[in-house]
Structures are given as structure tokens and as C-alpha cells.
C-alpha positions as CSV (number, residue, x, y, z in Angstrom):
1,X,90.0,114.1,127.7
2,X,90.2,112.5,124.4
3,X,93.0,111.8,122.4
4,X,94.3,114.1,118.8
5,X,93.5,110.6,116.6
6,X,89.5,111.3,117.3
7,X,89.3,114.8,116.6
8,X,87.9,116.5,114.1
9,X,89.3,119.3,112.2
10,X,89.8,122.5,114.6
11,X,91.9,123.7,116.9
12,X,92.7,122.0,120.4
13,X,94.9,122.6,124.0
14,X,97.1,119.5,124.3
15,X,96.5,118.6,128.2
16,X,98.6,115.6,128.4
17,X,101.0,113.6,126.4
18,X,101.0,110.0,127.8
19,X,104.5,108.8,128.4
20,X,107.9,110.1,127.7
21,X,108.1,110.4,124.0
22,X,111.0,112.6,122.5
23,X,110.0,112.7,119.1
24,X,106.6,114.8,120.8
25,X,108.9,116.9,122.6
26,X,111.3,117.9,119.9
27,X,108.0,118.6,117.0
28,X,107.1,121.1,120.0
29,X,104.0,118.9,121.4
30,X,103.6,119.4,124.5
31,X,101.1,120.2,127.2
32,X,99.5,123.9,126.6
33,X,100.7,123.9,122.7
34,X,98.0,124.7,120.7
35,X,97.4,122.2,117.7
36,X,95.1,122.7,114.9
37,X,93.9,119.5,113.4
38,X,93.7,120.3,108.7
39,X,93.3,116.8,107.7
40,X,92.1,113.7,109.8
41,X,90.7,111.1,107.5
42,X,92.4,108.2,106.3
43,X,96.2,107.7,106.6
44,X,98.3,110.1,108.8
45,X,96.7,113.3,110.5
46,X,98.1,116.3,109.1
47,X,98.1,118.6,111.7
48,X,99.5,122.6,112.6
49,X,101.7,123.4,115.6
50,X,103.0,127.0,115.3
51,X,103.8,128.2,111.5
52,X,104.7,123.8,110.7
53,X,102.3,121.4,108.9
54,X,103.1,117.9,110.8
55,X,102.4,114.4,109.7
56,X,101.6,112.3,112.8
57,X,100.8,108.6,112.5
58,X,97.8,107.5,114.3
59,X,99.6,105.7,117.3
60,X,101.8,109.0,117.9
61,X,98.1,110.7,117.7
62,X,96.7,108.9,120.5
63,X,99.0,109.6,122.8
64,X,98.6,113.2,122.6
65,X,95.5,113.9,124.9
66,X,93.6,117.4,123.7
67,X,90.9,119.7,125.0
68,X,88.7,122.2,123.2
């Protein structure tokens, strides 16, 4: 599994979400969400969970481990 922060735009299953982060939790992020990465160059990933655009800082990102 790889982690949201190297994906590509798409959309991805979240499997896993390494340790026990609240802030994940409460924006809905959890494992079998499906998450749509719109924008991952520089700066913080914007990304889709549901009907909400999300910005998620890098280090949040790779915590978040995501399947096709």
C-alpha cells in the first residue's frame, strides 16, 4: 500500500490510516472512504471526500494509506 502524498490525481480506497489521528476521523477519513485526489503538486493536496474539497498537508497525507 502506498500512502495519499504519492498519488496521483484519481480516485483511491483508504485501507489504513496509521495511528490514532482525530483530525482524520472527524474530516471523515477513514478506512473504506473513498478519496479522490484534484490537485497534488506542490504545497498541500487538495483532495474530495464525499460532496467536501479538503486541504491536507503532506505529513497528514502520508499517514493515510490508499489502494486503487
Amino acid at each position: 500500500m502506498e500512502s495519499l502524498a504519492d498519488k496521483k490525481p484519481g480516485t483511491y480506497v483508504v485501507k489504513e490510516v496509521c495511528g490514532e489521528y482525530k483530525k482524520l476521523y472527524d474530516l471523515r477519513i477513514v478506512p473504506g472512504t473513498r478519496i479522490t485526489v484534484v490537485y497534488n503538486e506542490r504545497g498541500p493536496m487538495i483532495v474530495r471526500v464525499g460532496n467536501s474539497k479538503l486541504a491536507i498537508g503532506r505529513d497528514l497525507a502520508r499517514l493515510i494509506k490508499v489502494v486503487k
